[in-house]
DSSP file (Angstrom, degrees, kcal/mol; ACC not computed):
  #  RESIDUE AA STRUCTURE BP1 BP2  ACC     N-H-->O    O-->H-N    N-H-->O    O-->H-N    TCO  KAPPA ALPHA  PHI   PSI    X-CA   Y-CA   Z-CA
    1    1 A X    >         0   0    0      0, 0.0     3,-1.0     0, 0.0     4,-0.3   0.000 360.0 360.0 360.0 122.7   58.7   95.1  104.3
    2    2 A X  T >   +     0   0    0      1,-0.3     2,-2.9     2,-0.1     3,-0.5   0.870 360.0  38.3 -50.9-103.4   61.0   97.5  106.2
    3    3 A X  T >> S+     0   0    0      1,-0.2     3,-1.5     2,-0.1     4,-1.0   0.252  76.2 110.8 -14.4   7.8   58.8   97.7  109.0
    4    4 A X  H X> S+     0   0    0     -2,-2.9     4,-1.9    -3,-1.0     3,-1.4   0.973  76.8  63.4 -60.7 -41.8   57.3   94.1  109.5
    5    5 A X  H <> S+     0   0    0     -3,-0.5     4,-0.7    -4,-0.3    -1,-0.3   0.700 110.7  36.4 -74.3 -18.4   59.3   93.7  112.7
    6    6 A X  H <> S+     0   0    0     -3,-1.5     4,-1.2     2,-0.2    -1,-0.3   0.582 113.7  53.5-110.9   9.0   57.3   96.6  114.4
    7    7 A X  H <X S+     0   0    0     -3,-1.4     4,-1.1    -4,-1.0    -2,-0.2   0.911 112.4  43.3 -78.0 -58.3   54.1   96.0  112.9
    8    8 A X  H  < S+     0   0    0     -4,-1.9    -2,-0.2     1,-0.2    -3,-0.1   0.704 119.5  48.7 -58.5 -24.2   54.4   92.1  114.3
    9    9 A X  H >< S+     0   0    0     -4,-0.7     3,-1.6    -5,-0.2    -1,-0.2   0.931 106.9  58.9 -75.9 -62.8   55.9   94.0  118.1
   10   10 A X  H 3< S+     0   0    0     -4,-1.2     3,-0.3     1,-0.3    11,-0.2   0.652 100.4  52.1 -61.9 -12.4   52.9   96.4  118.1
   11   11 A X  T 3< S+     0   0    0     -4,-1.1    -1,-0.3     1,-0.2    -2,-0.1   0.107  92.1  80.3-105.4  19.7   50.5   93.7  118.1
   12   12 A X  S <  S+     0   0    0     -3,-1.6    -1,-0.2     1,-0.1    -2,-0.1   0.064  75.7  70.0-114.3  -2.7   52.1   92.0  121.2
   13   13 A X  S    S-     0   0    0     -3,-0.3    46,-0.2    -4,-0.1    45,-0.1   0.745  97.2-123.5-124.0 -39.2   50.8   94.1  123.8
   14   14 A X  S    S+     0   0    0      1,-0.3     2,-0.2    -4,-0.1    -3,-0.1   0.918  78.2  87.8  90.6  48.8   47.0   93.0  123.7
   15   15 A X  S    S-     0   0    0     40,-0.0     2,-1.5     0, 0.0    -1,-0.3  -0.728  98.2 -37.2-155.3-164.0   45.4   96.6  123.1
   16   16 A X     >  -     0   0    0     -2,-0.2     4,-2.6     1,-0.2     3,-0.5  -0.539  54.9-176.9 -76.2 107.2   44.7   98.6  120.2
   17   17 A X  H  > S+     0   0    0     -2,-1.5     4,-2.1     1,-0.3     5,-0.3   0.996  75.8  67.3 -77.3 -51.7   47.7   97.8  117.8
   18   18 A X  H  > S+     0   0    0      1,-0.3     4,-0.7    -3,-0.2    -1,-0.3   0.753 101.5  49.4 -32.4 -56.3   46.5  100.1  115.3
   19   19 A X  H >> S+     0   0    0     -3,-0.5     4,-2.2     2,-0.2     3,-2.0   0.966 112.8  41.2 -33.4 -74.2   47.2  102.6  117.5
   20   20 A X  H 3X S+     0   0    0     -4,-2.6     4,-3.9     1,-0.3    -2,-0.2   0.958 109.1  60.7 -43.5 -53.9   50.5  101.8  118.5
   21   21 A X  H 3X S+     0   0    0     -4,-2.1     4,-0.7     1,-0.3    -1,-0.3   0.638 103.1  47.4 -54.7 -23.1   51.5  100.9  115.3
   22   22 A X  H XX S+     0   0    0     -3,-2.0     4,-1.9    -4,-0.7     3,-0.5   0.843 114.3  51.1-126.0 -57.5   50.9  104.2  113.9
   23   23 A X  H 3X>S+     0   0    0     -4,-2.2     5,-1.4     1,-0.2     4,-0.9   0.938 106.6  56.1 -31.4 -60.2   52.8  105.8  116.9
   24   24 A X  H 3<5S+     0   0    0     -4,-3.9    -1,-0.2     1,-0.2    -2,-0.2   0.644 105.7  45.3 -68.7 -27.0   55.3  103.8  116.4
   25   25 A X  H <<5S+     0   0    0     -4,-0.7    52,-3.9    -3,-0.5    -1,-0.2   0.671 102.1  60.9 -43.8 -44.3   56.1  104.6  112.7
   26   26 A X  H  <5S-     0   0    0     -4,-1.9    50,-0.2    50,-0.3    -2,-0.2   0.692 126.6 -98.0 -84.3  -4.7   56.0  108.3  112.8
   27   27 A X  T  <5S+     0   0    0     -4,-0.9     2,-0.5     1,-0.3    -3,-0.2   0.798  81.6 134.1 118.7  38.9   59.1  108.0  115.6
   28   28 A X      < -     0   0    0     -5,-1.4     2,-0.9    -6,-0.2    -1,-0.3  -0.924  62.1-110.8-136.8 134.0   56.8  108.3  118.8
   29   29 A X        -     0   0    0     -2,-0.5    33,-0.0     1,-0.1    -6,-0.0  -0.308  21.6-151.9 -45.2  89.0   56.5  106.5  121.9
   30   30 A X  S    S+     0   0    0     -2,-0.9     2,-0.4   -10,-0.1    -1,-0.1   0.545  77.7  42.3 -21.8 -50.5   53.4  104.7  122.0
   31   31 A X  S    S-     0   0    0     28,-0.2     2,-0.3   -11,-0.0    32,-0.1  -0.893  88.0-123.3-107.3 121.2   52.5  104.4  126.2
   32   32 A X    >>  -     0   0    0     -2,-0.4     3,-0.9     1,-0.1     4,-0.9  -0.565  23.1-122.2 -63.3 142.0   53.1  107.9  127.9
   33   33 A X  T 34 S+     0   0    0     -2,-0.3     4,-0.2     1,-0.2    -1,-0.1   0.685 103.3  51.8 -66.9 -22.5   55.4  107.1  130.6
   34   34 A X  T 34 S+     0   0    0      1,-0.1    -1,-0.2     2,-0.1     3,-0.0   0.314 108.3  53.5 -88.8  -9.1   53.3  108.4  133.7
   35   35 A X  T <4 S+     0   0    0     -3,-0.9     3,-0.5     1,-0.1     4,-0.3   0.710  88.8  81.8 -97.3 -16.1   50.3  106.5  132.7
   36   36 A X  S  < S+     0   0    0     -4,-0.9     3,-0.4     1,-0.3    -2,-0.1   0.698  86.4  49.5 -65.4 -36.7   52.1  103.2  132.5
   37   37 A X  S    S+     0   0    0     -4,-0.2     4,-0.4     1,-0.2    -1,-0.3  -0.530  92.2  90.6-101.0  51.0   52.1  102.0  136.2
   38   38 A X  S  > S+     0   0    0     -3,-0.5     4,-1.9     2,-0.1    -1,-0.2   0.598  83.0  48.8 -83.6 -49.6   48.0  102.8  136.6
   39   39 A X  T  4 S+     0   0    0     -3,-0.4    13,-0.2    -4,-0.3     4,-0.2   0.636 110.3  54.7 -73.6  -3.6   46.5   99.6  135.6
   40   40 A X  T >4 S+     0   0    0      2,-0.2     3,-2.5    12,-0.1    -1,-0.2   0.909 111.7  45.8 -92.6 -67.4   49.1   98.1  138.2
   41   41 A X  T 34 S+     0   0    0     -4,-0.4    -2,-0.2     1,-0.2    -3,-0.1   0.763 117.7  41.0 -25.4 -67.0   47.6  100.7  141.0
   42   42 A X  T 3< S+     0   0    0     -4,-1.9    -1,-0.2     2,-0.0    -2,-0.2   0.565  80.9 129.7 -38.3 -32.4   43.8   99.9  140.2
   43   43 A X    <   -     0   0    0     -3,-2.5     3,-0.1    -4,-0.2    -3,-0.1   0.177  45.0-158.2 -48.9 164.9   44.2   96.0  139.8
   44   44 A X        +     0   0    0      1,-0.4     2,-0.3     0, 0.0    -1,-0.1   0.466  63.7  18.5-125.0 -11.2   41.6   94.5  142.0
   45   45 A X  S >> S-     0   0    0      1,-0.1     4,-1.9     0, 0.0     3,-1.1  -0.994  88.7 -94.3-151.9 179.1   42.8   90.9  142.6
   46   46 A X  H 3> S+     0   0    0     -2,-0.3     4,-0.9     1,-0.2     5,-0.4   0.857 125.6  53.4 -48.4 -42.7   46.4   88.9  142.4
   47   47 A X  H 3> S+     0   0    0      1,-0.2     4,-0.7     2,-0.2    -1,-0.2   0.726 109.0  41.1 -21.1 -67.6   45.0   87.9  138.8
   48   48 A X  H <> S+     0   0    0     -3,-1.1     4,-3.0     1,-0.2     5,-0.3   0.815 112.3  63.9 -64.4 -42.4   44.3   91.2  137.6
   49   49 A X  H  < S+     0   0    0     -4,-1.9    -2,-0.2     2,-0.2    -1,-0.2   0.767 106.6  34.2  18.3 -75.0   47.5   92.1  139.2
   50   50 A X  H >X S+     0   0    0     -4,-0.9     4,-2.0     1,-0.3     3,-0.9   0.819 115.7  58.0 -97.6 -32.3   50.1   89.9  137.2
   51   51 A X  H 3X S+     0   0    0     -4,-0.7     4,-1.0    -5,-0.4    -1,-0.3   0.959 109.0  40.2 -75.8 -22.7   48.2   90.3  134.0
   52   52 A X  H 3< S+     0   0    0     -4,-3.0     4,-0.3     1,-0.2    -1,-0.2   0.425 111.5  63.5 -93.7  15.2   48.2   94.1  133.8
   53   53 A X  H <> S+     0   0    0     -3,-0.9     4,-2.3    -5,-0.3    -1,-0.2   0.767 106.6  45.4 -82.8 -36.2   51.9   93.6  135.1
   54   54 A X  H  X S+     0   0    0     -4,-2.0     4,-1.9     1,-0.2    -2,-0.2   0.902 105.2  50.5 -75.5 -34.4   52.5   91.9  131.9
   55   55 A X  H  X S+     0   0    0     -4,-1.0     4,-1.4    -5,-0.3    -1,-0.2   0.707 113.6  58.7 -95.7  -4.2   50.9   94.2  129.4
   56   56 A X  H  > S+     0   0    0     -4,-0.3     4,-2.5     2,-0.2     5,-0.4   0.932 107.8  45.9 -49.5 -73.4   53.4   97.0  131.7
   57   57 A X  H  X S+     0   0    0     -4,-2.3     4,-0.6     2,-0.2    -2,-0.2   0.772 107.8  50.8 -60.7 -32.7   56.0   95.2  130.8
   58   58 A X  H >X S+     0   0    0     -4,-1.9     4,-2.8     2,-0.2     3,-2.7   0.995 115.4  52.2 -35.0 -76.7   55.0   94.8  126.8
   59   59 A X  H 3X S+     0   0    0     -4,-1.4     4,-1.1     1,-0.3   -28,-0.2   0.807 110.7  40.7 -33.6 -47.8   54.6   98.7  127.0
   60   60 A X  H 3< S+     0   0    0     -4,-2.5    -1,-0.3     1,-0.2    -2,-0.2   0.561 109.1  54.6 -94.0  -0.1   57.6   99.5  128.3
   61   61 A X  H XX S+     0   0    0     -3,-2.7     4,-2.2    -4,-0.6     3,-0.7   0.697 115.0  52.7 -97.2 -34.9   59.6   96.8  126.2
   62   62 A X  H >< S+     0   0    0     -4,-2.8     3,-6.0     1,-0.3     2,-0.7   0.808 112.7  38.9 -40.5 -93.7   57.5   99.1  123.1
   63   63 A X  T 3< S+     0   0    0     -4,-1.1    -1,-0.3     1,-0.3    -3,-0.1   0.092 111.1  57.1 -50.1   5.7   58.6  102.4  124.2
   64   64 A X  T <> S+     0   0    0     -2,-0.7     4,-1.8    -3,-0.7    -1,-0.3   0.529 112.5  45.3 -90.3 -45.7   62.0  100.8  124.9
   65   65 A X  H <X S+     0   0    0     -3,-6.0     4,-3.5    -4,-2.2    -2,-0.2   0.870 110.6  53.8 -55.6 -43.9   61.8   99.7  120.9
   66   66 A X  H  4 S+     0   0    0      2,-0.2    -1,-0.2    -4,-0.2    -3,-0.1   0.684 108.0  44.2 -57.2 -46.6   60.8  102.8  120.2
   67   67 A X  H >4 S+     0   0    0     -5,-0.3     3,-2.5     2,-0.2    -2,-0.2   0.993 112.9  56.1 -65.2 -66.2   63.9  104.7  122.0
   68   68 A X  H >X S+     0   0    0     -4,-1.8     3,-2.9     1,-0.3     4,-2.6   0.854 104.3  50.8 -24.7 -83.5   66.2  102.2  120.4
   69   69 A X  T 3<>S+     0   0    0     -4,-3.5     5,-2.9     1,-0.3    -1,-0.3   0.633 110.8  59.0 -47.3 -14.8   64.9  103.0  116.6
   70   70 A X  T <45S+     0   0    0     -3,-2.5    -1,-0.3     3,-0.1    -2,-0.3   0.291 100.9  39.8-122.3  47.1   65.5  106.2  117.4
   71   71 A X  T <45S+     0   0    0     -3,-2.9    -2,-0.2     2,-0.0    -3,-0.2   0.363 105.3  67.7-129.9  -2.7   68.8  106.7  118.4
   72   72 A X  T  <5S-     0   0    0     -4,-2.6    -3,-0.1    -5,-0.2    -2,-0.1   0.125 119.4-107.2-110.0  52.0   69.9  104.6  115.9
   73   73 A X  T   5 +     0   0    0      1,-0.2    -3,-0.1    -5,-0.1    -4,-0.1   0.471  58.6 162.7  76.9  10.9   68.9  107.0  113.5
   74   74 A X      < -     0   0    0     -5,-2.9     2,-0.8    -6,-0.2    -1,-0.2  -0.250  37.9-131.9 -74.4 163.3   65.7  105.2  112.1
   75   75 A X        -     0   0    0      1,-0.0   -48,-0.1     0, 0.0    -1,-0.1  -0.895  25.6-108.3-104.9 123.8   63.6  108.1  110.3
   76   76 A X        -     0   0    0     -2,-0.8   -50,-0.3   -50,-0.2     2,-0.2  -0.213  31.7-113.6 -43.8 151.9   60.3  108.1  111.2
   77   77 A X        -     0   0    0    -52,-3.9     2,-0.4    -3,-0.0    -1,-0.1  -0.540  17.6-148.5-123.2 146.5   57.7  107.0  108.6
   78   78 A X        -     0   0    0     -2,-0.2     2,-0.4     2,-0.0   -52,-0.0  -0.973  23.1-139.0-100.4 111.3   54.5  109.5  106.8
   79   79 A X        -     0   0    0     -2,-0.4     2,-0.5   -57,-0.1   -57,-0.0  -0.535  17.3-150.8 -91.2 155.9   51.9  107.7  106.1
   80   80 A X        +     0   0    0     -2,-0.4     2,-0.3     3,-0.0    -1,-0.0  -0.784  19.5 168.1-112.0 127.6   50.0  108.3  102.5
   81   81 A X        -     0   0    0     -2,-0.5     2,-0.2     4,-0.0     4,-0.1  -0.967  34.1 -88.8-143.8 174.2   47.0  107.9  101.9
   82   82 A X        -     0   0    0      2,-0.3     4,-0.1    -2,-0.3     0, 0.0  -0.403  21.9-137.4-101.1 130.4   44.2  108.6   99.3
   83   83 A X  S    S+     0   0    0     -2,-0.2     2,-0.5     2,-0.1    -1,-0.1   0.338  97.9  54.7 -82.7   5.7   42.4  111.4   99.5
   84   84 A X  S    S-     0   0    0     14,-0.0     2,-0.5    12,-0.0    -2,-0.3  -0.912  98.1-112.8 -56.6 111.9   39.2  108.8   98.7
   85   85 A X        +     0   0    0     -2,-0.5    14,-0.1    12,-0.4    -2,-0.1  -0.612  40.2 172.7 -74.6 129.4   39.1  106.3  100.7
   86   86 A X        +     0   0    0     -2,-0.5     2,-0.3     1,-0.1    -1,-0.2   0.619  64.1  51.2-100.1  -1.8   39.7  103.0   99.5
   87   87 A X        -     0   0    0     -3,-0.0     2,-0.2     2,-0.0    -1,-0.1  -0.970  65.3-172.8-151.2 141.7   39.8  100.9  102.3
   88   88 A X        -     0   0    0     -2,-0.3     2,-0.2     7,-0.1     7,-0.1  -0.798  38.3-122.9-115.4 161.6   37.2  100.6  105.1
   89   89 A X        -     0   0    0      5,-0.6     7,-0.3    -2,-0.2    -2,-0.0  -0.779  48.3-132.5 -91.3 175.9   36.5   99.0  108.6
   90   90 A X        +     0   0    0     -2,-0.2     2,-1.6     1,-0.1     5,-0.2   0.359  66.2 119.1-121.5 -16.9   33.0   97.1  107.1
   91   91 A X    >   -     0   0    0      1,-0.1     3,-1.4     3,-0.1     2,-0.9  -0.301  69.7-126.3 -83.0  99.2   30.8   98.1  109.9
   92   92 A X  G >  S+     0   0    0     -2,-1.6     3,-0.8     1,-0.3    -1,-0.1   0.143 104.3  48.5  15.0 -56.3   28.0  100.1  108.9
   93   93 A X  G 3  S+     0   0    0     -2,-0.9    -1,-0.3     1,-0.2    -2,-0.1   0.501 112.9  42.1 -94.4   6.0   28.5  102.6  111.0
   94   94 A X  G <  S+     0   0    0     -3,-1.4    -5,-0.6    -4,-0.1    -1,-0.2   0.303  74.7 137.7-124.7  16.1   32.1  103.4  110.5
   95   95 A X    <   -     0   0    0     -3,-0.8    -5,-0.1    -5,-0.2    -7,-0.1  -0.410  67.0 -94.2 -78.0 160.7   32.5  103.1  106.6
   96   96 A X        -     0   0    0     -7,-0.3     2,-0.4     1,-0.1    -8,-0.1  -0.104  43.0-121.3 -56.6 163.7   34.6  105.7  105.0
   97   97 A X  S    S+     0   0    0      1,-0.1   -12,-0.4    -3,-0.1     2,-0.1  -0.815  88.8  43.2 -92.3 155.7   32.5  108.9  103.7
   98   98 A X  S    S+     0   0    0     -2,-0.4    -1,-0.1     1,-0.3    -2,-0.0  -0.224  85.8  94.4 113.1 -59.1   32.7  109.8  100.2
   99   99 A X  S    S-     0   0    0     -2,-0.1     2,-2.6   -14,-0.1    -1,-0.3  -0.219  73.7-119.9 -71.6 151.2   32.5  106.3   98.2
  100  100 A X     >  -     0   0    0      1,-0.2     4,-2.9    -3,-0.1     3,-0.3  -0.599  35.2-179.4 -65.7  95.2   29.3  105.0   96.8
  101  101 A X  H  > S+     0   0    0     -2,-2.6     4,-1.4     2,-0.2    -1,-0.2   0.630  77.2  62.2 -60.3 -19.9   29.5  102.2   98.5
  102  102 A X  H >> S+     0   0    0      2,-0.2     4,-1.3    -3,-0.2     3,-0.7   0.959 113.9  53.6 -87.9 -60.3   26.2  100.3   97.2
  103  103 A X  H 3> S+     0   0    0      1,-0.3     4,-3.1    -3,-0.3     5,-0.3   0.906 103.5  54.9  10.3 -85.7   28.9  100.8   93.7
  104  104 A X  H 3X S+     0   0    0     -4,-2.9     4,-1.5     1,-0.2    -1,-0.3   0.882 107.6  43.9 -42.6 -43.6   31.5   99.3   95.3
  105  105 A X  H << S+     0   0    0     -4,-1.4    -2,-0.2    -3,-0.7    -1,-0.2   0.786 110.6  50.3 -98.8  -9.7   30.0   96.3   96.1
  106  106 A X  H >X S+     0   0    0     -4,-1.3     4,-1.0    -3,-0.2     3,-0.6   0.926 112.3  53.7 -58.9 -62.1   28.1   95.5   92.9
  107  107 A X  H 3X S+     0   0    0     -4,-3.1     4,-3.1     1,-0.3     3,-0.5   0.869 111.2  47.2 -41.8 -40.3   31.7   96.2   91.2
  108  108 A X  H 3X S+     0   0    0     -4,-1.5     4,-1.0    -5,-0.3    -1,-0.3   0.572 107.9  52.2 -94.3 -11.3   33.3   93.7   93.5
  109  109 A X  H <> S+     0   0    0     -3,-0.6     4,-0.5    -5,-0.2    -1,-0.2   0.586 110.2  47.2-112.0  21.5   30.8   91.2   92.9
  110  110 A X  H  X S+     0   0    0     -4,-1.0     4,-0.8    -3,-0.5    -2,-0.2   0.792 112.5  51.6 -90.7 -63.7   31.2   91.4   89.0
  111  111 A X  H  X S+     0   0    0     -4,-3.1     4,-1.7    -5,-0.2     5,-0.3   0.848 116.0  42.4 -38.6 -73.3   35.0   91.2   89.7
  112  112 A X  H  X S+     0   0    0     -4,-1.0     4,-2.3     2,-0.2    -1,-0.2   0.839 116.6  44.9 -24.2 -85.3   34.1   87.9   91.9
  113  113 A X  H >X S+     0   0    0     -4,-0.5     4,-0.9    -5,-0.2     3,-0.8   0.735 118.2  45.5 -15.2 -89.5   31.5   86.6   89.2
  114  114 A X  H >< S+     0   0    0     -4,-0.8     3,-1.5     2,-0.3    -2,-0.2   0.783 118.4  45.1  -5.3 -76.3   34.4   87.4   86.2
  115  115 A X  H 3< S+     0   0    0     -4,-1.7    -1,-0.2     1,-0.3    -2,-0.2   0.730 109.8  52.1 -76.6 -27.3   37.1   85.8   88.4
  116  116 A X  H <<        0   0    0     -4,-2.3    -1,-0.3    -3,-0.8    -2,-0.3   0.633 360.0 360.0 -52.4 -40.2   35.1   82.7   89.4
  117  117 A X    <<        0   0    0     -3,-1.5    -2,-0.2    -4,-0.9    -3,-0.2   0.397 360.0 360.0 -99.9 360.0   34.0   81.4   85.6
């Protein structure tokens, strides 16, 4: 996979990778650069401190990646998708709209059944 190396980097940071990752494909910095040093301001003890020191420094080693892929010309990525959604997060209240879903999961437990005997 052309990208594997920034999917496995976006997820490195301890936040919402999805996000990033999706920044980081269409050719865009992930962390705005003025927000970065915030969580460092706020911290409330040494703890909090060094750990949001850490996920700074993850951020800025992103957007660092980011800079990097594009000045050596990587082309930013479109992602495609189905105008149906095929793929869901599975909690109730966030499934895609538009499939039968109640459908879907009878189909996939005939596939199961089928693939099982």
């Amino acid at each position: 996979m052309e990208d594997g190396l920034l999917m496995k980097i976006a997820m490195i940071y301890g936040g919402p990778w999805d996000h990033t990752t999706c920044m980081l494909y269409q050719g865009l910095c992930p962390f705005p650069y003025d927000s970065l040093v915030e969580p460092l301001r706020v911290s409330r003890d040494v703890k909090g401190f060094f750990r949001n020191a850490a996920i700074l420094a993850a951020r800025l080693g992103l957007n660092g990646y980011q800079n990097v892929r594009r000045w050596t010309g990587s082309t930013p990525r479109l992602l495609v998708a189905p105008d149906r959604a095929l793929a869901t997060h599975l909690e109730k209240q966030f499934l895609a709209l538009g499939p039968d879903w109640i459908c879907v999961a009878e189909d996939t437990q005939r596939w199961l059944t089928e693939w099982l005997s």
